[in-house]
Residue frames as a rotation matrix with the C-alpha (Angstrom) as fourth column:
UNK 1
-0.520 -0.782 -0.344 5.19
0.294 0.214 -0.932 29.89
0.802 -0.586 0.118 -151.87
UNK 2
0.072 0.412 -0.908 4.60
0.953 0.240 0.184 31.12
0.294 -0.879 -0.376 -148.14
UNK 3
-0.937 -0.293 0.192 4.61
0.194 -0.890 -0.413 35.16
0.292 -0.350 0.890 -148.56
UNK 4
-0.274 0.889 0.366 2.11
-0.575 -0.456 0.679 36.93
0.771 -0.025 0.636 -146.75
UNK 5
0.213 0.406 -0.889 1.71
0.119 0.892 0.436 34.03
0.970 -0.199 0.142 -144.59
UNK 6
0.717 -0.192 0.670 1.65
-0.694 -0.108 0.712 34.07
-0.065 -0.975 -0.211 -140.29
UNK 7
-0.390 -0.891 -0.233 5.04
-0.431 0.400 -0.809 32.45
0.814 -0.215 -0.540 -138.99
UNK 8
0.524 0.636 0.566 4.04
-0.759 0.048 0.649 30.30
0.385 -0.770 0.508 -136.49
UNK 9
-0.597 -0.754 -0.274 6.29
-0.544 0.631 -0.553 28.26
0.590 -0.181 -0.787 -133.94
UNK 10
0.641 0.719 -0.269 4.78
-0.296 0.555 0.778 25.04
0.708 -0.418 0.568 -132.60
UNK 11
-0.599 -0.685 0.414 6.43
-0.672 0.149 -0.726 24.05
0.436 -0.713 -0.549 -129.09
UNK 12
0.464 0.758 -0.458 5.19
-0.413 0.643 0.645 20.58
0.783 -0.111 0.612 -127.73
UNK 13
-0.612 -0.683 -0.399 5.57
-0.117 0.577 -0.809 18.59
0.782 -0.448 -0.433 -124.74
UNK 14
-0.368 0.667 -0.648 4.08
0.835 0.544 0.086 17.21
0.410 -0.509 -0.757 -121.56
UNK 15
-0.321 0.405 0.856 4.06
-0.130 -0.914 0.384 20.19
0.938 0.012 0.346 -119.77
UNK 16
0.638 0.360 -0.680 4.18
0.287 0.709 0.645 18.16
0.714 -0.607 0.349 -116.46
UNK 17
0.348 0.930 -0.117 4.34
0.800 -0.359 -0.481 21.25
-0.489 0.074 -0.869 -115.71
UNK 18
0.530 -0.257 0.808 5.08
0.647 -0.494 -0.581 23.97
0.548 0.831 -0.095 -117.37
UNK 19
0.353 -0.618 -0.703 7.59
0.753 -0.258 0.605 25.98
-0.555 -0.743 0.374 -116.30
UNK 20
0.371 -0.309 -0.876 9.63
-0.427 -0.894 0.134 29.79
-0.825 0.325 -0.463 -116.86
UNK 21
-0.656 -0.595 0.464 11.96
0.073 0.562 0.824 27.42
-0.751 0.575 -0.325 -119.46
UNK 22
-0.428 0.377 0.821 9.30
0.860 0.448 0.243 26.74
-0.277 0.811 -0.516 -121.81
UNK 23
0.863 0.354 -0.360 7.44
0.305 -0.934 -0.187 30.74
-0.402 0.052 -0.914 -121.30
UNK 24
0.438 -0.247 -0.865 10.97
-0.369 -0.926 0.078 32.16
-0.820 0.285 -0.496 -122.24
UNK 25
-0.668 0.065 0.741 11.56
0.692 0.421 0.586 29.52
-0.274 0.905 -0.327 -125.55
UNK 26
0.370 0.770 0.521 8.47
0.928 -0.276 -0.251 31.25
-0.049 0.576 -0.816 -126.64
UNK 27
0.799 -0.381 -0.465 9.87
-0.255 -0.915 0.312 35.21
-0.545 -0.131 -0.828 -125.65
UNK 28
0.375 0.913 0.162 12.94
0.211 0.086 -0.974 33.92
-0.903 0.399 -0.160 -127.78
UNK 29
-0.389 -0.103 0.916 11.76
0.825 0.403 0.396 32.67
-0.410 0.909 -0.072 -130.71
UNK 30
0.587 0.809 0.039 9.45
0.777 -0.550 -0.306 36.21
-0.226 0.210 -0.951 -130.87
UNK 31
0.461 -0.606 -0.648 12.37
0.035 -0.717 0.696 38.40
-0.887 -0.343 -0.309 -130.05
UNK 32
-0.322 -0.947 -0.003 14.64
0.001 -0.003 1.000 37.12
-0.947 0.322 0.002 -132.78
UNK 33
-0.149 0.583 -0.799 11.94
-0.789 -0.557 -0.259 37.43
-0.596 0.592 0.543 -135.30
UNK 34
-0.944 0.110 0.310 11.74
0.202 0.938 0.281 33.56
-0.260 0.328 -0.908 -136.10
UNK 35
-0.437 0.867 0.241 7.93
0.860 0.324 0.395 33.61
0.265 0.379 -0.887 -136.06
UNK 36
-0.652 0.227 0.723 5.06
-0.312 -0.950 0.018 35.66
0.691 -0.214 0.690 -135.19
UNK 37
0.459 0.460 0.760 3.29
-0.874 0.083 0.478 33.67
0.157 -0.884 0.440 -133.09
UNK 38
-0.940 -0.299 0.162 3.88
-0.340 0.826 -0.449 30.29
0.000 -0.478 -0.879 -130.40
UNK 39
0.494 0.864 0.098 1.58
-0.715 0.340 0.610 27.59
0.494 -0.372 0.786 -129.96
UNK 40
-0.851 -0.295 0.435 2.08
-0.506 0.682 -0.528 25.52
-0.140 -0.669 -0.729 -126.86
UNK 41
0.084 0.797 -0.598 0.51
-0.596 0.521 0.611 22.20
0.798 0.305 0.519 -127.50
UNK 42
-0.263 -0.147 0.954 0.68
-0.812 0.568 -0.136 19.73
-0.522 -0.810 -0.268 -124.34
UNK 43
-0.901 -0.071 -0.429 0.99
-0.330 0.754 0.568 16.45
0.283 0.653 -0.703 -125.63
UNK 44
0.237 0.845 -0.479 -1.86
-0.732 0.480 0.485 13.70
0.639 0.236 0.732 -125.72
UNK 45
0.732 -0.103 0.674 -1.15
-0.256 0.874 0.412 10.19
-0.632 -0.474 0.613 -123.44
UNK 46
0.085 -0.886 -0.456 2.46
-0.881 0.147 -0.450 8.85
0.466 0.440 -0.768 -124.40
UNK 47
0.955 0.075 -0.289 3.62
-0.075 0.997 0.011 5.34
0.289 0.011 0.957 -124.67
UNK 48
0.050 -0.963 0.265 7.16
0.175 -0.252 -0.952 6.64
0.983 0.094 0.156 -124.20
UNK 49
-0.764 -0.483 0.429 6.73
-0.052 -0.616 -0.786 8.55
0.644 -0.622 0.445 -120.78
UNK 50
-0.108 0.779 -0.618 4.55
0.994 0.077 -0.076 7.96
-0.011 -0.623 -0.782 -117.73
UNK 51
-0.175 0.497 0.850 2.65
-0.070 -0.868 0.492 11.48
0.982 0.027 0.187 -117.20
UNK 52
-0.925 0.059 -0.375 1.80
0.375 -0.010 -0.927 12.64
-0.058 -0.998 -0.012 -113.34
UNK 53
-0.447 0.647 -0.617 -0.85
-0.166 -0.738 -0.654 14.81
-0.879 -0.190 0.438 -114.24
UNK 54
0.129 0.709 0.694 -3.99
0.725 0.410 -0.554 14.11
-0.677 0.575 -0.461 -116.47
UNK 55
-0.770 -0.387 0.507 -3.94
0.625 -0.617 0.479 15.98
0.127 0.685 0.717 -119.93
UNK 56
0.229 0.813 0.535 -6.69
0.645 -0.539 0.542 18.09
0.729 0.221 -0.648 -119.02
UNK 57
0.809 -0.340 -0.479 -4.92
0.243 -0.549 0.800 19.73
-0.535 -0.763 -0.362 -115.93
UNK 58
-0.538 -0.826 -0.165 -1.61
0.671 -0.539 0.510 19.97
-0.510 0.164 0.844 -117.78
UNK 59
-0.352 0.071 0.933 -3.53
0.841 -0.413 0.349 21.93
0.410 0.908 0.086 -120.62
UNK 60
0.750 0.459 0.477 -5.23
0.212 -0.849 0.484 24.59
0.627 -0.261 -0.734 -118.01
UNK 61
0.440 -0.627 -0.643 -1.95
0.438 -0.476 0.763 24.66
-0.784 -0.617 0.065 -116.01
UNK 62
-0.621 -0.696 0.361 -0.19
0.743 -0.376 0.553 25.70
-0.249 0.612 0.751 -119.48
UNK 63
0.139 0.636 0.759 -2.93
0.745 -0.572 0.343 27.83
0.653 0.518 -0.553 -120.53
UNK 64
0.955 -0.152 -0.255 -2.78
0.150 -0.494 0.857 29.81
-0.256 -0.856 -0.449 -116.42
UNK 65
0.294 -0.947 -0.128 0.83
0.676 0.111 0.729 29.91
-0.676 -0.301 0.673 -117.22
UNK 66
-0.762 -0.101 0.639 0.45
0.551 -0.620 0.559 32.18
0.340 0.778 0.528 -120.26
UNK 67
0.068 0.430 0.900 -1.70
0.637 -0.714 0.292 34.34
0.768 0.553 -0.322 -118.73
UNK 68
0.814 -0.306 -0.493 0.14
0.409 -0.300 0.862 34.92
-0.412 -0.904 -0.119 -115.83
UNK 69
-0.150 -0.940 0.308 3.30
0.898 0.001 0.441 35.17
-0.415 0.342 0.843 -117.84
UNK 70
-0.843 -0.195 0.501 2.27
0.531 -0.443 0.722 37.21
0.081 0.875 0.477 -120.82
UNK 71
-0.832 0.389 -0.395 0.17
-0.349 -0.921 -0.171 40.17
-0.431 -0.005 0.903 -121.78
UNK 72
0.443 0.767 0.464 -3.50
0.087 0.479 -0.874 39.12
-0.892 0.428 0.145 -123.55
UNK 73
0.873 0.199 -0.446 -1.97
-0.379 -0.300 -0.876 40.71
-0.308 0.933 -0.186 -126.66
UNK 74
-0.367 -0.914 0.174 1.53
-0.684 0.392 0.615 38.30
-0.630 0.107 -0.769 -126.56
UNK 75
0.254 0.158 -0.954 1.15
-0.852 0.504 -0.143 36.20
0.458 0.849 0.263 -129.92
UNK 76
-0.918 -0.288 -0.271 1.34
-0.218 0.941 -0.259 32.90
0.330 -0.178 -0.927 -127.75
UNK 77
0.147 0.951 -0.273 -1.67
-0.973 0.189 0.132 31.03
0.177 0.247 0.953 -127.89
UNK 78
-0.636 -0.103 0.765 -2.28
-0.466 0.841 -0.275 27.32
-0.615 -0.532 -0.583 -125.74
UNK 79
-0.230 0.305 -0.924 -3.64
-0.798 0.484 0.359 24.40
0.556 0.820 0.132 -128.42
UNK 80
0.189 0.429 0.883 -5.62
-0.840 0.537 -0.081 21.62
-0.509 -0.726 0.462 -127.36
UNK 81
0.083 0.058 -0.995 -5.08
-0.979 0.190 -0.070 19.44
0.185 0.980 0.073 -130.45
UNK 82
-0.443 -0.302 -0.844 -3.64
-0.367 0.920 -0.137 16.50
0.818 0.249 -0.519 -128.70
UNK 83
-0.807 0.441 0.393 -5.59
-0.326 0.222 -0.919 16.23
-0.492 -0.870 -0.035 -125.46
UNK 84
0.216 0.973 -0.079 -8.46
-0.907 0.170 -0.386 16.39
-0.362 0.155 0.919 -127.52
UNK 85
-0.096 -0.370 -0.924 -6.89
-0.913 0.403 -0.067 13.59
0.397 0.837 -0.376 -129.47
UNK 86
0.966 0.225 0.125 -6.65
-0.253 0.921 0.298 11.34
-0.048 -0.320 0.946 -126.68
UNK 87
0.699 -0.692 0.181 -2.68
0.543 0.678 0.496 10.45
-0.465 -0.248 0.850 -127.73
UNK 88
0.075 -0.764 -0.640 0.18
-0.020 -0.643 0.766 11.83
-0.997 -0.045 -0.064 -128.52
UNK 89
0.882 0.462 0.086 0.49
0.046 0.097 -0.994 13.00
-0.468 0.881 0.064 -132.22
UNK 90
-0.459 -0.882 -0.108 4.11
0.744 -0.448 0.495 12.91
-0.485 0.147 0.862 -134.17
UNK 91
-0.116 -0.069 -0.991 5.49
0.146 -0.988 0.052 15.69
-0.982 -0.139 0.124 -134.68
UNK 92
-0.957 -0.204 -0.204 5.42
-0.100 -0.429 0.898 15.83
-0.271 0.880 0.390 -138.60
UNK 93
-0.334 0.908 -0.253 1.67
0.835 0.409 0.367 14.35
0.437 -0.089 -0.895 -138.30
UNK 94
-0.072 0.248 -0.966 1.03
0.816 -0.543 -0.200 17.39
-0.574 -0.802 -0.164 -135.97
UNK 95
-0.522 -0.427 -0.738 2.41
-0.227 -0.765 0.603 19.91
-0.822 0.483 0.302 -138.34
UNK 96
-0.998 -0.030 0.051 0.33
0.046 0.141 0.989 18.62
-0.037 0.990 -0.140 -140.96
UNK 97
0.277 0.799 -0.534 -2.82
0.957 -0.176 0.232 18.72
0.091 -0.575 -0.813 -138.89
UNK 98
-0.412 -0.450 -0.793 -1.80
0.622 -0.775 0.116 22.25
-0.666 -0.445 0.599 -138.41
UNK 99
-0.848 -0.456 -0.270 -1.13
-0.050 -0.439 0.897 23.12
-0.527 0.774 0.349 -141.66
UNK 100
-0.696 0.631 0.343 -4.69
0.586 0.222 0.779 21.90
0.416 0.743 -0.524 -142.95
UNK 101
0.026 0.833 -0.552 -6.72
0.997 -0.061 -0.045 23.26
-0.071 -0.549 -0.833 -140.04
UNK 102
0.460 -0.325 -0.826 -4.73
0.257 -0.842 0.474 26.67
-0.850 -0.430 -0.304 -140.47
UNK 103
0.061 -0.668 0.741 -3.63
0.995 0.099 0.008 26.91
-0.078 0.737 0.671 -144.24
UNK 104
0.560 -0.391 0.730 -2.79
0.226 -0.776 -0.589 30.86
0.797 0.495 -0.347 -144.36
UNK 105
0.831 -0.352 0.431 -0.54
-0.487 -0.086 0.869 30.20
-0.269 -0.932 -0.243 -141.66
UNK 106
0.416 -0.366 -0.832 2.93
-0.002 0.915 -0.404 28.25
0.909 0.169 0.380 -141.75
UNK 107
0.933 -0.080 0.350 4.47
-0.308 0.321 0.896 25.96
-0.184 -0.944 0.275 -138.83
UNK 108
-0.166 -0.986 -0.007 8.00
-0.581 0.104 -0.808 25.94
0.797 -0.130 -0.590 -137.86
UNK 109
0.953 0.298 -0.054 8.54
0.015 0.133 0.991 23.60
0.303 -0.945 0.123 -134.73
UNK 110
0.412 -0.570 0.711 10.42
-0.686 -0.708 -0.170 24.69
0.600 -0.417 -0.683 -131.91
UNK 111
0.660 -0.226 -0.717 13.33
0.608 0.722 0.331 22.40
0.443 -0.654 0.613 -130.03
UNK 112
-0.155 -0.796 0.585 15.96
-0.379 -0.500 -0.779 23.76
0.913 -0.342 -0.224 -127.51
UNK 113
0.734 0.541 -0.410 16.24
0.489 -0.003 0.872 24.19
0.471 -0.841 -0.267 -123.88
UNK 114
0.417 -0.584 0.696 17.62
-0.347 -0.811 -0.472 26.51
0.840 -0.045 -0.541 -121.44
UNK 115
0.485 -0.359 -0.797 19.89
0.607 0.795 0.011 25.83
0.630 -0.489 0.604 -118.85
């Protein structure tokens, strides 16, 4: 099974731009002991959704956003997986790419929003 294993909560999206909303999803999924760490992934180029901002700027505005936000030692951590990709990855495709690149780890993914 998965004892022993990091908890880890994947949170995707454009990030176009990140915002407090998506910084306190991550504060929490930590709080309530769901996982032990967040990765924020900005998506890749979507066929679904025009983008404003290139995926290299959203990924260093989400990255500047966690380290403005959070301490160095907050378990949230900014993935590049799909920028590098070039396109958006699904989400169970994503988690499985995860899950190989990172096997003493498992991935929960995170949906919600605050209002």
């Amino acid at each position: 099974m998965f004892l022993n294993r990091t908890r880890v909560g994947v949170l995707g999206g454009s990030f176009d731009p990140i915002h407090i909303g998506h910084l306190q999803m991550c504060v929490q999924v930590l709080n309530q002991n769901l996982v032990d760490e967040v990765y924020l992934i900005p998506c890749g180029d979507r066929v679904d959704k025009v983008l404003k901002t290139e995926g290299e700027h959203r990924l260093r505005m989400t990255e500047i956003g966690v380290e403005e936000y959070f301490q160095k030692q907050f378990p949230i951590f900014v993935k590049d997986i799909e920028i590098k990709n070039g396109g958006s990855i699904p989400t169970y495709d994503l988690l499985k790419q995860l899950q190989t690149l990172e096997n003493d780890k498992e991935f929960f993914f995170v949906i919600g929003y605050f209002f």
